[in-house]
DRENDO-1510 file (C-alpha; in Angstrom, 1 decimal, always signed):
<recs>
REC; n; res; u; v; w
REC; 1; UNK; -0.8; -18.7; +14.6 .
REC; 2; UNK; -2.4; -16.3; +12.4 .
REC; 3; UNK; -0.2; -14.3; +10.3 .
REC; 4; UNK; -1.0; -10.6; +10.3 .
REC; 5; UNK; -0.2; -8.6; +7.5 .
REC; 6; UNK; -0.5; -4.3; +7.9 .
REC; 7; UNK; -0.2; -2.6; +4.0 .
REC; 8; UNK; -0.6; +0.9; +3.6 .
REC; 9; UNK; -0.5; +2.5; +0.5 .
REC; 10; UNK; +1.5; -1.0; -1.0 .
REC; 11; UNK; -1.9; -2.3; -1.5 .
REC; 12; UNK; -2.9; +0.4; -3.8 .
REC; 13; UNK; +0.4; +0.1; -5.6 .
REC; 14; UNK; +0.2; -3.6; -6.4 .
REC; 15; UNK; -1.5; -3.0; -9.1 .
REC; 16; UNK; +0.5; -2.6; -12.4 .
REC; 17; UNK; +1.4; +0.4; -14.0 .
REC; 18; UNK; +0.0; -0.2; -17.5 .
REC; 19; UNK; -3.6; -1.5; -15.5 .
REC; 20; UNK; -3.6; +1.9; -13.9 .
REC; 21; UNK; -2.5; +4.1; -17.2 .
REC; 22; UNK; -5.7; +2.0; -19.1 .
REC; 23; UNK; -8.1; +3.6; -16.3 .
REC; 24; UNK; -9.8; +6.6; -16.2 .
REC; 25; UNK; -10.0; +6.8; -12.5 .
REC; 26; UNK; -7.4; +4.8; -10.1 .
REC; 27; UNK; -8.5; +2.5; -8.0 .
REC; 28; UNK; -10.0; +4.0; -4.3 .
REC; 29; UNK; -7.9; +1.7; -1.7 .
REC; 30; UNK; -10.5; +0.3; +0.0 .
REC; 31; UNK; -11.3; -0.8; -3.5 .
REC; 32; UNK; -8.1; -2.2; -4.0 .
REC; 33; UNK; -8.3; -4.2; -1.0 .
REC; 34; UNK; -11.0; -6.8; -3.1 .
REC; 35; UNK; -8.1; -6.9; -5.6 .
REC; 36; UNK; -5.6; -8.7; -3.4 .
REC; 37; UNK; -5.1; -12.8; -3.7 .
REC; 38; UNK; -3.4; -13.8; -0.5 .
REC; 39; UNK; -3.5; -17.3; +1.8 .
REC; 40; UNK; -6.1; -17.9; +4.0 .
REC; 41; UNK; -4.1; -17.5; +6.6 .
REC; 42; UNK; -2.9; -14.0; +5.5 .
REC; 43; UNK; -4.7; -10.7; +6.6 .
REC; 44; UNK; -4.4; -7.5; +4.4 .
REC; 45; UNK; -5.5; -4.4; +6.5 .
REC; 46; UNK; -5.6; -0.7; +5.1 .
REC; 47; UNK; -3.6; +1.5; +7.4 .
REC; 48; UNK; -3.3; +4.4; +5.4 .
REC; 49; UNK; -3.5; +5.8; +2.1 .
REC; 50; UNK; -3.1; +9.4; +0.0 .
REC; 51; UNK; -2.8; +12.0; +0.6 .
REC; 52; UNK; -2.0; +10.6; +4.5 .
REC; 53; UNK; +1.4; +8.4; +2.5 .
REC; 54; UNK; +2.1; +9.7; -1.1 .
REC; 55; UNK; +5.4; +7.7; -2.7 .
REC; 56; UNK; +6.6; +5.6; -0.7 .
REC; 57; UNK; +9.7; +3.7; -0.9 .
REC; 58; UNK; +9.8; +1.2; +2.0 .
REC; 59; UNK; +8.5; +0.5; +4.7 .
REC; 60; UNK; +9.7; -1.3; +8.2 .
REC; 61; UNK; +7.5; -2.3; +11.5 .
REC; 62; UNK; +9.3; -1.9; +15.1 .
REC; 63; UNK; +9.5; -3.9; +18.1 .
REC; 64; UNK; +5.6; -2.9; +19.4 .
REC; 65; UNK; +4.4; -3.2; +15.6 .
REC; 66; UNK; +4.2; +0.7; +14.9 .
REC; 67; UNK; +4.6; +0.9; +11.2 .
REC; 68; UNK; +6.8; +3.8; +10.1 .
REC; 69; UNK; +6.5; +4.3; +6.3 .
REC; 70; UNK; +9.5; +6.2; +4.6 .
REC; 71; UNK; +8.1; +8.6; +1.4 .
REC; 72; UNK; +10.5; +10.4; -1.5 .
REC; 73; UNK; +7.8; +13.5; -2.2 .
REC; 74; UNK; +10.7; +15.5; -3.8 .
REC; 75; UNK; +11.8; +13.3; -6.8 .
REC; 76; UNK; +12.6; +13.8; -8.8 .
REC; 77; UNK; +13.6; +17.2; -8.6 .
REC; 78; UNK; +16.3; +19.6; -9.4 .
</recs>
């Protein structure tokens, strides 16, 4: 049985933080899809991206596979 695996935005975010600072321009997500080393048994699929999902903080799949993505657009803040 294949192994599906649905990343939104977490694909874009894999990459490290001192990679990203050294760049001029991020990394487009479709972009960052050729960046990903996973099994061959593995799927990686862009689901969504910014401005669609900006900060997210986890994410959780249901019973039917809908992905619901939770996002913390306010912090920090006063």
């Amino acid at each position: 049985m294949r192994l599906r695996l649905l990343l939104s935005v977490v694909v874009a975010c894999s990459i490290s933080p001192s990679a990203l600072a050294e760049q001029a321009n991020p990394i487009a997500p479709e972009d960052a899809l050729a960046t990903q080393h996973v099994p061959d048994d593995v799927e990686i699929q862009l689901v969504a991206s910014e401005p669609v999902v900006e900060d997210p903080v986890a994410l959780a799949f249901d019973t039917e596979g809908r992905l619901y993505v939770v996002e913390n657009r306010g912090y920090p803040s006063d």
